[in-house]
C-alpha positions as CSV (number, residue, x, y, z in Angstrom):
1,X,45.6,-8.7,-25.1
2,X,45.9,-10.5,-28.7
3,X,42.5,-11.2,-30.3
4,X,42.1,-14.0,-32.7
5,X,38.8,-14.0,-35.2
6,X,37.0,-17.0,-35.7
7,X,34.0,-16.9,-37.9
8,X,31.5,-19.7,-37.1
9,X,29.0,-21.2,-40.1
10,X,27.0,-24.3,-40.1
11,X,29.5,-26.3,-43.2
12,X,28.4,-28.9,-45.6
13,X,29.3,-31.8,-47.1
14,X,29.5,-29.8,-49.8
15,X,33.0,-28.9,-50.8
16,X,31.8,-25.7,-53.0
17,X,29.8,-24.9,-49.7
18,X,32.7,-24.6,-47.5
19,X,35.1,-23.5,-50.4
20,X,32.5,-20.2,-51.0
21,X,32.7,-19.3,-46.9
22,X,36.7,-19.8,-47.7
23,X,36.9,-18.0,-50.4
24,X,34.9,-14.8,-48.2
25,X,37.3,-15.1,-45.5
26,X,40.5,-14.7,-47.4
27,X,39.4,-11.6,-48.8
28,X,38.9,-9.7,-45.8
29,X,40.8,-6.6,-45.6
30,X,42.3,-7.3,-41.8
31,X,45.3,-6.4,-39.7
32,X,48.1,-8.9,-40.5
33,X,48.9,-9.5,-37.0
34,X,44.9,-10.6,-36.3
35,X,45.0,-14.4,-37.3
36,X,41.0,-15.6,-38.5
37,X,39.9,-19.1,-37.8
38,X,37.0,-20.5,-39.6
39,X,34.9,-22.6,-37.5
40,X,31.9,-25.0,-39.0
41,X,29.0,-26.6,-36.9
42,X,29.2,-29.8,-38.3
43,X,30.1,-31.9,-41.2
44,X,33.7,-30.6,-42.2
45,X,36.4,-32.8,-40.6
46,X,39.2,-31.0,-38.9
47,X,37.9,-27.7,-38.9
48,X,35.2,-28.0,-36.7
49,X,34.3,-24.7,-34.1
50,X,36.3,-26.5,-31.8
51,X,39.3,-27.0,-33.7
52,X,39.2,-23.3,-34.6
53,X,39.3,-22.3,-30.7
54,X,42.0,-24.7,-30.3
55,X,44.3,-23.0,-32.9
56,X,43.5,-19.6,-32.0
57,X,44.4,-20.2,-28.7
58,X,47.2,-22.2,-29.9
59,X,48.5,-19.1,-31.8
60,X,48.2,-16.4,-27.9
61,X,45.0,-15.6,-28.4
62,X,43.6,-14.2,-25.8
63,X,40.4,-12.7,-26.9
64,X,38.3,-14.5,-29.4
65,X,35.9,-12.4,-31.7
66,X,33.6,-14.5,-32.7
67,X,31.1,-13.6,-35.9
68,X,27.8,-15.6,-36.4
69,X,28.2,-15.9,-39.8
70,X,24.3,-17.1,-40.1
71,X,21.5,-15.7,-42.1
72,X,19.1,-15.1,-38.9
73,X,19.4,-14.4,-35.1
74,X,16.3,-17.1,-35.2
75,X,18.2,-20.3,-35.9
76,X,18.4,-22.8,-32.5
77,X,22.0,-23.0,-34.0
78,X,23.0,-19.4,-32.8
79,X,21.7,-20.0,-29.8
80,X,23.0,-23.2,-29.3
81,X,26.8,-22.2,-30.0
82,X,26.0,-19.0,-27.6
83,X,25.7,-21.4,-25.0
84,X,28.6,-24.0,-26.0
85,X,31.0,-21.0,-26.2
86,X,30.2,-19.6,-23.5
87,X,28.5,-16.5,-23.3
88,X,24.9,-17.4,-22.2
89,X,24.5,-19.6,-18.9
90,X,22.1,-22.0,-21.2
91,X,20.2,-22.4,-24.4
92,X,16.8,-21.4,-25.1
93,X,16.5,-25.1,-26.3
94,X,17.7,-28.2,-25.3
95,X,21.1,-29.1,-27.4
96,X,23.2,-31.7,-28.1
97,X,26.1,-29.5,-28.1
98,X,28.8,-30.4,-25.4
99,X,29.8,-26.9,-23.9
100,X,33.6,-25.9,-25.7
101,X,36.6,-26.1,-24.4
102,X,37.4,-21.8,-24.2
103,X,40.5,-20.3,-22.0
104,X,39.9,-17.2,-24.2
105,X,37.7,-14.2,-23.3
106,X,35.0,-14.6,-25.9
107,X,33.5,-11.5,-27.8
108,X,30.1,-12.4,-29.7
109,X,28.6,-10.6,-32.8
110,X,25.5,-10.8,-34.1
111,X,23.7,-12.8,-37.3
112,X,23.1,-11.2,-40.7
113,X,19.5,-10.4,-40.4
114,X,18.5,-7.2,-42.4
115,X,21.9,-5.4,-42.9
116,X,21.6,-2.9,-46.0
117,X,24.7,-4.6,-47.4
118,X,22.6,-8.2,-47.5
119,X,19.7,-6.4,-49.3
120,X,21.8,-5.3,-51.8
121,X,23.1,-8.7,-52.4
122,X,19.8,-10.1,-52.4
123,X,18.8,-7.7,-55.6
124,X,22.0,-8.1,-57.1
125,X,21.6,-12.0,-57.2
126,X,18.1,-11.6,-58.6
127,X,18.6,-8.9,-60.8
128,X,18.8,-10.7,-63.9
129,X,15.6,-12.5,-63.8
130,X,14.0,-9.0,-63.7
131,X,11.9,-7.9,-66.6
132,X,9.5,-5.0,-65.4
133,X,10.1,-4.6,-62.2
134,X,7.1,-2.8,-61.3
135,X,5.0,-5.7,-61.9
136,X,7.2,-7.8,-59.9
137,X,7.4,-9.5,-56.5
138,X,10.4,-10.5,-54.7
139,X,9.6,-13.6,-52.7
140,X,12.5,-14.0,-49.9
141,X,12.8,-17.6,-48.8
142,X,14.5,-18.3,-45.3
143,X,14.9,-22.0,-43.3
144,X,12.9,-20.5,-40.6
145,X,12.0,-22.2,-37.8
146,X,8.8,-24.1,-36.0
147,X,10.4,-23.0,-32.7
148,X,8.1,-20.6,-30.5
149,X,10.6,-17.5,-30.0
150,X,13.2,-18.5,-33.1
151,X,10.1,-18.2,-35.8
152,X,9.5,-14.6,-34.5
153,X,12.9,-13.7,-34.9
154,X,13.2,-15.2,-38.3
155,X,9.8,-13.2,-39.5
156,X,11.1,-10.1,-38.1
157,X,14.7,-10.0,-39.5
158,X,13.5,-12.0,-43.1
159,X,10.6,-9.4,-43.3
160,X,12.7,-6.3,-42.6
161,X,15.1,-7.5,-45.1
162,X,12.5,-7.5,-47.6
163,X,11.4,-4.2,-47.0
164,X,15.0,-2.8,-47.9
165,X,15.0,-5.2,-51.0
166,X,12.1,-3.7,-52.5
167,X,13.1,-0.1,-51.2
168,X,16.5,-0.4,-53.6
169,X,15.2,-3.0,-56.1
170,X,12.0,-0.9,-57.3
171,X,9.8,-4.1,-57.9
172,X,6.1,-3.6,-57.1
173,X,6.2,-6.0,-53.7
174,X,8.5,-8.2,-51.8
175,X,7.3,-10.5,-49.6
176,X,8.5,-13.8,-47.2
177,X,8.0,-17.4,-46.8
178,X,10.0,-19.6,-44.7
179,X,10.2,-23.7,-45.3
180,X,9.8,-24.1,-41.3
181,X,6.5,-23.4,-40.9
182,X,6.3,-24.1,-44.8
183,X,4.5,-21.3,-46.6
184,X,6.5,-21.1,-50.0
185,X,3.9,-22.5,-52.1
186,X,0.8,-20.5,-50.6
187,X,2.8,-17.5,-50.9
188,X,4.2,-18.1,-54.5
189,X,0.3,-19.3,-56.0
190,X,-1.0,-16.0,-53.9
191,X,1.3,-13.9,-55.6
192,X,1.6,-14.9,-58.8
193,X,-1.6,-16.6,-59.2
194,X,-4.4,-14.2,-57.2
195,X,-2.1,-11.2,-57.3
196,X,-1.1,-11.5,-61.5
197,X,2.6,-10.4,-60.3
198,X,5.8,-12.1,-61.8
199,X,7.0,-14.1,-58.9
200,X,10.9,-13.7,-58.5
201,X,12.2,-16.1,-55.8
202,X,15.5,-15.3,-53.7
203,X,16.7,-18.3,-51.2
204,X,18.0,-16.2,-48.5
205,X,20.9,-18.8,-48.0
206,X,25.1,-18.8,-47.7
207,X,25.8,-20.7,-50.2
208,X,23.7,-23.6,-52.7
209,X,23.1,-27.1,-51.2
210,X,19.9,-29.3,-50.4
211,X,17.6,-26.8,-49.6
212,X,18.2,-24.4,-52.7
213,X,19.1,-27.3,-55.1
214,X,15.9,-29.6,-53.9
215,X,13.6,-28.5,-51.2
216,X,12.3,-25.3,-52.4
217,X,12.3,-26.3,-56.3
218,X,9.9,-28.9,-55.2
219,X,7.8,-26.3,-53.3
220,X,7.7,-24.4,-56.5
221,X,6.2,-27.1,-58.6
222,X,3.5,-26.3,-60.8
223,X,3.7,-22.6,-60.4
224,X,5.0,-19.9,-63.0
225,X,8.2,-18.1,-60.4
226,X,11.4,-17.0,-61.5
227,X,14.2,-18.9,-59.8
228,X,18.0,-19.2,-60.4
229,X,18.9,-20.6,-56.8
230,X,21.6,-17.9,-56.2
231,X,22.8,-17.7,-53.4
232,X,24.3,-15.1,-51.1
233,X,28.0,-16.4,-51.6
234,X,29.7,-15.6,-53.7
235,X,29.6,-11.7,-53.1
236,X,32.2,-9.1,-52.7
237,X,29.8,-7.4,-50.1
238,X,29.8,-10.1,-47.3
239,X,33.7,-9.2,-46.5
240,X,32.6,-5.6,-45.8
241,X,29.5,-6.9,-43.6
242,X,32.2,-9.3,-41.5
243,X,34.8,-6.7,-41.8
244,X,32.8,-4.4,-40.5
245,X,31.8,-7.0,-37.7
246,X,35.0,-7.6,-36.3
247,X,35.7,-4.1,-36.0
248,X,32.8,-3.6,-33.5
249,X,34.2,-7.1,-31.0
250,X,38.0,-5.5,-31.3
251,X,36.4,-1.9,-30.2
252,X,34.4,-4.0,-27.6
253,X,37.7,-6.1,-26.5
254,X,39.8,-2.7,-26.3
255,X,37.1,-1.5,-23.8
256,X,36.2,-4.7,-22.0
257,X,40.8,-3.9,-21.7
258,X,40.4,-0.7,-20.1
259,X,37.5,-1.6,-18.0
């Protein structure tokens, strides 16, 4: 058995998107023997998730560990990449996606969703706008999805996550919107217009790009929030979160070995 870790986002065109998922990965406090791929979705030539298997596999891999590194177990992208890599017999949704080409036994983790650590992120990128926290709301904002199935899973994990961020944060509320179904706006006038709280707004996203730059400024428009467009990355917690992730698939991949 040699495992190989390859860490699968969505990339951007952005260079300081990819160079912030970069930047997490070579951080990682790992075994020097375990080599780590990163694999993008789309729009970063040459290091597709496809490329990644290839040099994994490449190096003797025989065991792939694969880490989701998405904000919510409800994107159609998770689900879609499940099913190209081969660990679900199809998608829950129709894709695009061409099926991988995998030798390797593959080992799949999970999304971020509500971890404690992400919480804690969350506060620490808001923090500063933060006057009197208990006349505050934090107002996590997520992609979400229009997707029967995927948009429960986005409310649950987004809405959990909010529960831990006003648990550690003190603020008076914290609440969600997502832009798929769009309820940013409704939710930002409710709270800070019907409600008389200081709206604090958190994009619940990797790293900054259109949505955080344009699409939810624009939802904002008009109304009094409290928004910096910080985004998750960069943040020394994420390496414990994916540390911690590939520790779980190796214990896995040593069982799945003795089995």
């Amino acid at each position: 058995m040699k495992p190989g870790v390859l860490i699968i986002s969505h990339g951007s065109q952005e260079q300081s998107w990819v160079e912030s998922v970069d930047e997490a990965i070579s951080r990682l406090q790992l075994p020097a023997a375990l080599p780590v791929e990163a694999g993008f979705l789309e729009l970063v030539e040459g290091r597709l998730i496809q490329d990644g298997i290839d040099r994994l596999e490449a190096a003797g891999a025989t065991d792939l560990l694969v880490v989701p590194l998405f904000v919510s177990s409800g994107s159609t992208h998770v689900d879609e990449i499940e099913y190209a890599i081969g660990v679900k017999p199809a998608p829950e949704r129709e894709t695009d996606l061409e099926p991988f080409r995998v030798s390797a036994r593959v080992h799949f983790g999970y999304p971020v969703d509500s971890d404690p650590d992400i919480a804690v992120m969350v506060w620490d990128k808001v923090k500063p706008l933060s006057r009197h926290p208990q006349e505050e709301t934090i107002l996590l904002v997520g992609h979400g999805s229009v997707h029967d199935g995927f948009r429960q899973r986005w409310e649950e994990g987004i809405s959990s996550l909010a529960g831990r961020v006003r648990d550690i944060s003190g603020v008076a509320h914290a609440d969600v919107a997502l832009l798929n179904p769009d309820s940013v706006h409704a939710k930002a006038k409710y709270w800070s217009e019907e409600r008389g709280c200081r709206v604090i707004v958190a994009p619940l996203f990797l790293s900054a790009g259109y949505f955080t730059m344009k699409a939810i400024p624009n939802r904002l428009k008009g109304l009094d929030c409290a928004y910096s467009g910080e985004t998750l990355l960069p943040h020394p917690l994420l390496g414990g979160w994916l540390e911690r992730q590939i520790g779980i698939l190796l214990q896995r991949c040593q069982e799945h070995r003795e089995t």
